[in-house]
Backbone as CSV, one residue per row, in Angstrom:
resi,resn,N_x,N_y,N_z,CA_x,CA_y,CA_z,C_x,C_y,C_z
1,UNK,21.062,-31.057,-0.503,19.928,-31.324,-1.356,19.345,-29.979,-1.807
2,UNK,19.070,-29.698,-3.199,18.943,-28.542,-3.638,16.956,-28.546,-3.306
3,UNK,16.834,-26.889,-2.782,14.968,-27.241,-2.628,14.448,-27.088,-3.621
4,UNK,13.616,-27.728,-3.141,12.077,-28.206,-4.325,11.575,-26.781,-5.099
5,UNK,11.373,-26.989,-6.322,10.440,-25.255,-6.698,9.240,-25.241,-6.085
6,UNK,8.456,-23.957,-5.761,6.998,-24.193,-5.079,6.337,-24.250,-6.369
7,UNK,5.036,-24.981,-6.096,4.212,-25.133,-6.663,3.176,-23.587,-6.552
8,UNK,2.591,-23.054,-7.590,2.099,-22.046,-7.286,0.303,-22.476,-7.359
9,UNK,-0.166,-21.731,-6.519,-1.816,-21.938,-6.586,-2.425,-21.068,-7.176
10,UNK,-1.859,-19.964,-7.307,-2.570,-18.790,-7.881,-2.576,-18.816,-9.272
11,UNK,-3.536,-18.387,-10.167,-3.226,-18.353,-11.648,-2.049,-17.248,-11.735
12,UNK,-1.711,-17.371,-12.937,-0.612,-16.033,-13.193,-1.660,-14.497,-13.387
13,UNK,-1.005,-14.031,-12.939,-1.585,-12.690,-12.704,-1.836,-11.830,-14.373
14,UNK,-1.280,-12.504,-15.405,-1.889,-11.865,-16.507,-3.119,-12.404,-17.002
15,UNK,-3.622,-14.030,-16.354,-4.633,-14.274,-17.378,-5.879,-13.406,-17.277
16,UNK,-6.305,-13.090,-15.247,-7.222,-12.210,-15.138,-7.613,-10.751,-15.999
17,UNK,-6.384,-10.504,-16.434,-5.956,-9.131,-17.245,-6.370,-9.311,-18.633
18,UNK,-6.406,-10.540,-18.984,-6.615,-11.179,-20.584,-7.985,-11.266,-20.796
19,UNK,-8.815,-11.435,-19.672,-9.638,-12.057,-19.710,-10.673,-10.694,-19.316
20,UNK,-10.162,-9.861,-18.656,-11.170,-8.491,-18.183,-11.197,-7.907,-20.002
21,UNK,-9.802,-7.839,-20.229,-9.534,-7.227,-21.675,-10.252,-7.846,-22.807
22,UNK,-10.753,-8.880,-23.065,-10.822,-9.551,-23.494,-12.803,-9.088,-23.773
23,UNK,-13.289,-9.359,-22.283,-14.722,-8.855,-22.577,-14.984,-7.448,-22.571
24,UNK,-14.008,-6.547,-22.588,-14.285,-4.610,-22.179,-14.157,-4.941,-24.111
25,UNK,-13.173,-5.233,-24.619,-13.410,-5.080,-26.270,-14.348,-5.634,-26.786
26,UNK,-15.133,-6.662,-26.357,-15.483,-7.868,-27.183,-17.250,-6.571,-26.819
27,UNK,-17.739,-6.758,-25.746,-19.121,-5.479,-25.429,-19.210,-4.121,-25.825
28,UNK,-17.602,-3.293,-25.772,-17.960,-2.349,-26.489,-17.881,-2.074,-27.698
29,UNK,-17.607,-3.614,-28.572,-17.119,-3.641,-30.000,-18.812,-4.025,-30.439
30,UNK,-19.128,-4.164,-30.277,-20.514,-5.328,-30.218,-21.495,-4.856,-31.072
31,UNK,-21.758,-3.289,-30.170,-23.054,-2.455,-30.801,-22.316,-1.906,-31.965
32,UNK,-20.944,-1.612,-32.816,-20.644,-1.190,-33.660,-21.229,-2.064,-34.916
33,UNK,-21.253,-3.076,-34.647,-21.625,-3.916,-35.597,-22.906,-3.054,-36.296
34,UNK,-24.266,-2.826,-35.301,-25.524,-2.854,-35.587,-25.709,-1.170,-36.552
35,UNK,-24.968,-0.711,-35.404,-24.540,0.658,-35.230,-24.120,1.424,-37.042
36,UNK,-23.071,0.462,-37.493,-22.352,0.285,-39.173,-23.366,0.134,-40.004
37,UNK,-24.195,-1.257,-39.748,-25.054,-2.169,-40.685,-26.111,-1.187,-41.031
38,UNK,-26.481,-0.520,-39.934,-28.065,0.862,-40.149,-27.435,1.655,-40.990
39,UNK,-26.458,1.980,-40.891,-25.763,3.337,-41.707,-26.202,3.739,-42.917
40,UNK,-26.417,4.739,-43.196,-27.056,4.727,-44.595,-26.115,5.363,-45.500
41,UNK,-25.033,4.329,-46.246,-24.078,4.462,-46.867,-24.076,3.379,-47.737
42,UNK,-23.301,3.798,-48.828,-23.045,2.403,-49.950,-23.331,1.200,-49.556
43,UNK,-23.496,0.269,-50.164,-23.070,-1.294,-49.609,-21.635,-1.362,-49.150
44,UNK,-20.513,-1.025,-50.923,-19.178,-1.266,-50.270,-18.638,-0.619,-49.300
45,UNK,-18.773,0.709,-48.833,-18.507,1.510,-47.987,-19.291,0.723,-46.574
46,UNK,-20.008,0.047,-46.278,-20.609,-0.507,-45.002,-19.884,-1.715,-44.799
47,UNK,-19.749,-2.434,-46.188,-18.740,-3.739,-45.781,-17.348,-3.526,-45.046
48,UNK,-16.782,-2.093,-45.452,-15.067,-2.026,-45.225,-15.228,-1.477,-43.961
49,UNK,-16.588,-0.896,-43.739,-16.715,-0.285,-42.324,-17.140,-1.531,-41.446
50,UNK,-17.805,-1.974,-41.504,-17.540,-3.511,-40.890,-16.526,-4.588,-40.871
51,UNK,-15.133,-4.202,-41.224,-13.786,-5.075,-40.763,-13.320,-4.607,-39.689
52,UNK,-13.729,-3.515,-38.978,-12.976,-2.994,-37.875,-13.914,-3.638,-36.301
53,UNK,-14.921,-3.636,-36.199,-15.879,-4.073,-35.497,-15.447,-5.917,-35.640
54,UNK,-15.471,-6.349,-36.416,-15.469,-7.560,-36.549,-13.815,-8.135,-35.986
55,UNK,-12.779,-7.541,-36.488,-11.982,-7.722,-35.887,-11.690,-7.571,-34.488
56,UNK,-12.328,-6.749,-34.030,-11.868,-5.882,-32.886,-12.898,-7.330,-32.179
57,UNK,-13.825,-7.913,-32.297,-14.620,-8.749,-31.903,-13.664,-10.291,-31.356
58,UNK,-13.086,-10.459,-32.482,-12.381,-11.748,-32.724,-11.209,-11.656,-31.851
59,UNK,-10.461,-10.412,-31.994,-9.246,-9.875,-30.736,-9.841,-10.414,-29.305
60,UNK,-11.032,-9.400,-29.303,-11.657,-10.226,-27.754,-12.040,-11.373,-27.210
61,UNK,-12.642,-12.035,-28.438,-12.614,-13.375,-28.164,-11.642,-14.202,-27.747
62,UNK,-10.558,-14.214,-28.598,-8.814,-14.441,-28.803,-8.036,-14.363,-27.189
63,UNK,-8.350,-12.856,-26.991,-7.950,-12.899,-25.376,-8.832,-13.321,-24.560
64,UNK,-9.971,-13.479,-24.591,-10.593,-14.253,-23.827,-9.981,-15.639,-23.418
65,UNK,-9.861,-16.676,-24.749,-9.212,-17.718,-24.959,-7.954,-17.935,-24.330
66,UNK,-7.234,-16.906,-24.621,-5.703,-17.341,-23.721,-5.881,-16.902,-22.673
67,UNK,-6.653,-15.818,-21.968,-6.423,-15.923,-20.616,-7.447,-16.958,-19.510
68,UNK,-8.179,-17.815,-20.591,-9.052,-19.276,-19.896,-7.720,-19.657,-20.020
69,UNK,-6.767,-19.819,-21.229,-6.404,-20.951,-21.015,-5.251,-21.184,-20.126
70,UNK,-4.371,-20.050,-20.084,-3.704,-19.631,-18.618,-4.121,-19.897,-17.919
71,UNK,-5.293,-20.135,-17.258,-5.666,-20.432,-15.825,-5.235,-21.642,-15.280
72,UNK,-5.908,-22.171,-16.273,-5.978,-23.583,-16.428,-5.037,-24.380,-15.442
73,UNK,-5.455,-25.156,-14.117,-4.454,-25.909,-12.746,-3.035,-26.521,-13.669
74,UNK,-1.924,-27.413,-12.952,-1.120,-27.753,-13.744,-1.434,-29.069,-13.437
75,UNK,-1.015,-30.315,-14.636,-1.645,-31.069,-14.498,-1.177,-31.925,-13.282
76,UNK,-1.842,-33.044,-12.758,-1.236,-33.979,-11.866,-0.327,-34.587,-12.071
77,UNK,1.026,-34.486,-10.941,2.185,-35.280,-11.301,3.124,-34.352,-11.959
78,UNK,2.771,-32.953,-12.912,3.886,-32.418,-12.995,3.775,-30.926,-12.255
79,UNK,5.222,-30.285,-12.502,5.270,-29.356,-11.276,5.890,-28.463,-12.075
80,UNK,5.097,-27.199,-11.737,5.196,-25.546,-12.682,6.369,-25.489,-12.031
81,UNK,7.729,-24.488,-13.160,8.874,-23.829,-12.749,8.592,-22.759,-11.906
82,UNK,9.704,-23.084,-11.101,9.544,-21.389,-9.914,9.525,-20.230,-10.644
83,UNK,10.272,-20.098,-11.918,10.752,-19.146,-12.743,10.877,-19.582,-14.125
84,UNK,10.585,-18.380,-14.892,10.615,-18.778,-16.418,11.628,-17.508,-16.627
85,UNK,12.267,-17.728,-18.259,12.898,-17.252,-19.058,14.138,-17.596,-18.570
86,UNK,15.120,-17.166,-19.385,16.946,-17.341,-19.447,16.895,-18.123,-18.276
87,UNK,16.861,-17.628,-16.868,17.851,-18.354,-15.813,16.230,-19.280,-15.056
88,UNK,15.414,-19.992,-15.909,14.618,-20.880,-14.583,15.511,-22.114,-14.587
89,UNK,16.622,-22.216,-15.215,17.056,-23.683,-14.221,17.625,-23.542,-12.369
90,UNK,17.497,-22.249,-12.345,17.998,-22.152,-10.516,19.025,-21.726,-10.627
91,UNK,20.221,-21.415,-11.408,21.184,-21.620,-11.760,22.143,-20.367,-10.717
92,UNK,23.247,-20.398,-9.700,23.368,-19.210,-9.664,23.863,-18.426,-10.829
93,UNK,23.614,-16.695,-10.521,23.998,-15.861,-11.518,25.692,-14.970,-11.016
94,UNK,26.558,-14.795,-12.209,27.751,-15.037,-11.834,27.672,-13.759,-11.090
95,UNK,28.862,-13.554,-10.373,29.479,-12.530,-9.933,29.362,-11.042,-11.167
96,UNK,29.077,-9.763,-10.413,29.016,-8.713,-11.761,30.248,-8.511,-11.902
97,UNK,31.394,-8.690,-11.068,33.081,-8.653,-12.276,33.306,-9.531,-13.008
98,UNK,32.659,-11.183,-12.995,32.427,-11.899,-14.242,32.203,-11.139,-15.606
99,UNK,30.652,-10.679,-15.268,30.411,-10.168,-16.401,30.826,-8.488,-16.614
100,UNK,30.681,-7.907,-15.801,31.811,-6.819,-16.221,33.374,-7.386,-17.556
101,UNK,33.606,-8.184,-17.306,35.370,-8.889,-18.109,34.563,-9.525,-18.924
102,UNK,33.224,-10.447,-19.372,33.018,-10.671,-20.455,32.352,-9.460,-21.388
103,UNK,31.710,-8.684,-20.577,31.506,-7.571,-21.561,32.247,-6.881,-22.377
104,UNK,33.665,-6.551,-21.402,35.041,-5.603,-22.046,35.631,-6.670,-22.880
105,UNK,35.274,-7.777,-23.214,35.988,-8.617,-24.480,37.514,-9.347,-23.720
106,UNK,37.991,-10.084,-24.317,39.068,-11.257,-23.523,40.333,-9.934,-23.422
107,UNK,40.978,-10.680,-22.545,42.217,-9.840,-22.000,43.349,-10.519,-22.588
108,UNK,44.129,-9.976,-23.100,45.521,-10.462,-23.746,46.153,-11.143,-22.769
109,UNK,46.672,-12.075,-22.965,47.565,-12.843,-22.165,49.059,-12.712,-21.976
110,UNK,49.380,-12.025,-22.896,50.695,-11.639,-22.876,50.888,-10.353,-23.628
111,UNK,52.072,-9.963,-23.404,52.137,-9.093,-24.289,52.164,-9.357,-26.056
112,UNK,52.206,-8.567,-26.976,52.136,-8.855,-28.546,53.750,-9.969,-28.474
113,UNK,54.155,-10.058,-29.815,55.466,-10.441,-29.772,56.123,-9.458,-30.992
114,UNK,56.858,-8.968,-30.864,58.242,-8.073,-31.718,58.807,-9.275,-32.399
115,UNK,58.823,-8.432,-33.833,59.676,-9.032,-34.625,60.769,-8.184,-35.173
């Protein structure tokens, strides 16, 4: 009987990272806003200087968002993979002289034939 995957309890270790990142941009982007708007420069020159603040705002928000939503338990009844990408079906991985011989390309089976 092949074993069960574990169930993990811990969030994944990037959402905390998403989520620190997320408010260090979003507070020190913040006062740029006020910081731009006082400036005593053109109108258009204050507007284009205010896309960088504003974006940089929305980024933080953004990661805020995915690393809530990473957290997030899995639901009842289904069960998180032990492993993600290429190999989470469990699968074993071949022998490295497998892939050593698929790397070097197929091996002739015989010799050519003379005509």
């Amino acid at each position: 009987m092949p074993p069960r995957p574990r169930r993990h309890s811990a969030p994944p270790p990037a959402a905390p990272v998403l989520i620190v990142t997320g408010v260090v941009a979003f507070v020190l982007r913040l006062p740029g806003i006020w910081t731009v708007a006082d400036a005593p420069a053109p109108e258009e020159l204050r507007d284009r200087a205010l896309l960088t603040p504003h974006a940089a705002l929305v980024a933080g928000l953004a990661l805020i968002v995915v690393g809530a939503a990473g957290r997030r338990p899995v639901p009842q009844g289904e069960e998180r993979p032990a492993r993600t990408g290429r190999r989470a079906t469990g699968s074993p991985r071949p022998p490295a002289s497998a892939l050593r011989r698929a790397a070097s390309g197929p091996r002739p089976s015989s010799p050519p034939p003379r005509w």
